[in-house]
C-alpha positions in Angstrom: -152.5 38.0 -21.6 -154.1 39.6 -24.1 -155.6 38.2 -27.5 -158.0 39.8 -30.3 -159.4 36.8 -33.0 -161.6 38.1 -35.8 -163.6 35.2 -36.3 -163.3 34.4 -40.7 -164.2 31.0 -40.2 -165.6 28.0 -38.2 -162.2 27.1 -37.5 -160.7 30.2 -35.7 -164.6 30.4 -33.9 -163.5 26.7 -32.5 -160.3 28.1 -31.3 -161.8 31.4 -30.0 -163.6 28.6 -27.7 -161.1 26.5 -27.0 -158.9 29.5 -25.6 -162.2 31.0 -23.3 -162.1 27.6 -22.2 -158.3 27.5 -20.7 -158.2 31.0 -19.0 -158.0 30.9 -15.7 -161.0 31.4 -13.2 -158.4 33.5 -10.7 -157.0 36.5 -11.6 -160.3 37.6 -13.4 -160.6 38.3 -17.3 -163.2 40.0 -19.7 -163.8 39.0 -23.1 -165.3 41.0 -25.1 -167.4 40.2 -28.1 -168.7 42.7 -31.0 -169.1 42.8 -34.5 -165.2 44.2 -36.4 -165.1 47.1 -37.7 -162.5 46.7 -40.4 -160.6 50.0 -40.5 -160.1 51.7 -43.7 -158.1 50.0 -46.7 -155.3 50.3 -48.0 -156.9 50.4 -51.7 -158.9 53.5 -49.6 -155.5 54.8 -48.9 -153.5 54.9 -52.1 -156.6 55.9 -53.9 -157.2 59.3 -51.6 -153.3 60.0 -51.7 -153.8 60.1 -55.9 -156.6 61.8 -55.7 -155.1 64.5 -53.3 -151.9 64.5 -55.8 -153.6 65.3 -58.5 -155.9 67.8 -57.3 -152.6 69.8 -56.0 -151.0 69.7 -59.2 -154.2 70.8 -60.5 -154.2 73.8 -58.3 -150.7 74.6 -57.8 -151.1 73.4 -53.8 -149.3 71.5 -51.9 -150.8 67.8 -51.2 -150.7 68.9 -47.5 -152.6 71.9 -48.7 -155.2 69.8 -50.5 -155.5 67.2 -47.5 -155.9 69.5 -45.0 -158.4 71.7 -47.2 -160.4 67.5 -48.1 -160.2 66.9 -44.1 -161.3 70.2 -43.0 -164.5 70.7 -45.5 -165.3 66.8 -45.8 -163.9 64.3 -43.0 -164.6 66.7 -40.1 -168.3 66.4 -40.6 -167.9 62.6 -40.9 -166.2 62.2 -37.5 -168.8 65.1 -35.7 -172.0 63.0 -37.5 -170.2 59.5 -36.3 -168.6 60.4 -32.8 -170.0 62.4 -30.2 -166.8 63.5 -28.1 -165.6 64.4 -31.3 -168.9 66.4 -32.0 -168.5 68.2 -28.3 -165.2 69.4 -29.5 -166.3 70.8 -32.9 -169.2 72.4 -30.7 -166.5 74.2 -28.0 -165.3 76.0 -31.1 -168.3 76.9 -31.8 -169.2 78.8 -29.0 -165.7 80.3 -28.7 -166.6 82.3 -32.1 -170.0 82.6 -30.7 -168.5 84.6 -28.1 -166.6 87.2 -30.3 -163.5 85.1 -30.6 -163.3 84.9 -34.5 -158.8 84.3 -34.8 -159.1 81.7 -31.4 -162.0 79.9 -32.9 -159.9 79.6 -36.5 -156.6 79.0 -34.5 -158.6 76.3 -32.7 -160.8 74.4 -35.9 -157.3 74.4 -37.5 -155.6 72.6 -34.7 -158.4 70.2 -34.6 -158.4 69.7 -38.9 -154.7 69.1 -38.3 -154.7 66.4 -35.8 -157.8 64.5 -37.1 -156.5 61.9 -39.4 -157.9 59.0 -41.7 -156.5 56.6 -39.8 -159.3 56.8 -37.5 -161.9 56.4 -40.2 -163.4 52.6 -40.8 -164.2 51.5 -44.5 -167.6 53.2 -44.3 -166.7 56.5 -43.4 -163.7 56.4 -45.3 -165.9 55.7 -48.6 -167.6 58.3 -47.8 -164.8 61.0 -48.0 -163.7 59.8 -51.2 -167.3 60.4 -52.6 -167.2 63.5 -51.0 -163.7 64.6 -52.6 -164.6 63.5 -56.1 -168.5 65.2 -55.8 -165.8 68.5 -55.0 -163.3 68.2 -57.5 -165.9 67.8 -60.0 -167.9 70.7 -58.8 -164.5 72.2 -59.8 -163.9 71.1 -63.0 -161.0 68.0 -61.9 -162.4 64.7 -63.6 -160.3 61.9 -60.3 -159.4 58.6 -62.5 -160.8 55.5 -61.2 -157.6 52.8 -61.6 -158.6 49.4 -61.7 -156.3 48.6 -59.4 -157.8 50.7 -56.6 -160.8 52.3 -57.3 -163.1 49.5 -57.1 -161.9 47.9 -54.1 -161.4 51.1 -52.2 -165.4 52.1 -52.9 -166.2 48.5 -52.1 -167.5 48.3 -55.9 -168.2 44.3 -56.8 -167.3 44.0 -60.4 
């Protein structure tokens, strides 16, 4: 058996109780309890995917292109700040161009950039990336819109 609760209210705390309560002494169970980390939003989401959009057609990129150039030069350092496994893997590439190993180092940092994904990012860190796309496309001269409809609520902006 197997059951996550995020605890909203006083009520679902009760049950969270109620159900530690009824589980069986024999076989043994863990329950774990730590703060939730809501995972990015989908307001987060829509609003990077227009941003990216719009930047390509900008540029005359792809939005694959743009997203893999916003992961590579923004998200990467997120995830190697944030997660150190993540941080020993950006390091190995490191010292593989270190070593005189310029294309295997590039072959490798794209291979990571292309498997590390947003999905992985919580609200924080995924706030973060936005900033850090719009601080670039203004550096280059592409004003981002801020849609009611997602902007606030992606940045966690109370209006």
């Amino acid at each position: 058996m197997e059951n996550t609760l995020i605890i909203r209210d006083k009520s679902i705390r009760g049950n969270a109780a109620k159900m530690v309560q009824c589980i069986p002494i024999d076989p043994l169970h863990e329950v774990i309890i730590r703060e939730h980390k809501k995972e990015r939003s989908i307001a987060q989401n829509s609003l990077m995917w227009m941003w990216i959009t719009l930047i390509a057609g900008e540029r005359g990129e792809t939005k694959n292109d743009i997203h893999f150039e916003c992961k590579k030069n923004h998200l990467v350092k997120i995830y190697e700040r944030d997660d150190a496994d993540y941080a020993k893997m950006i390091e190995s590439v490191r010292v593989v161009h270190k070593a005189g190993m310029v294309d295997e180092a590039k072959n490798l940092a794209d291979q990571i950039v292309e498997l590390t994904s947003t999905t992985k990012s919580n609200v924080k860190q995924f706030t973060e990336y936005l900033n850090d796309i719009e601080k670039d496309a203004i550096g280059k001269g592409i004003p981002l819109p801020h849609p009611e409809d997602r902007y606030y609520i992606a940045m966690g902006i109370k209006r």
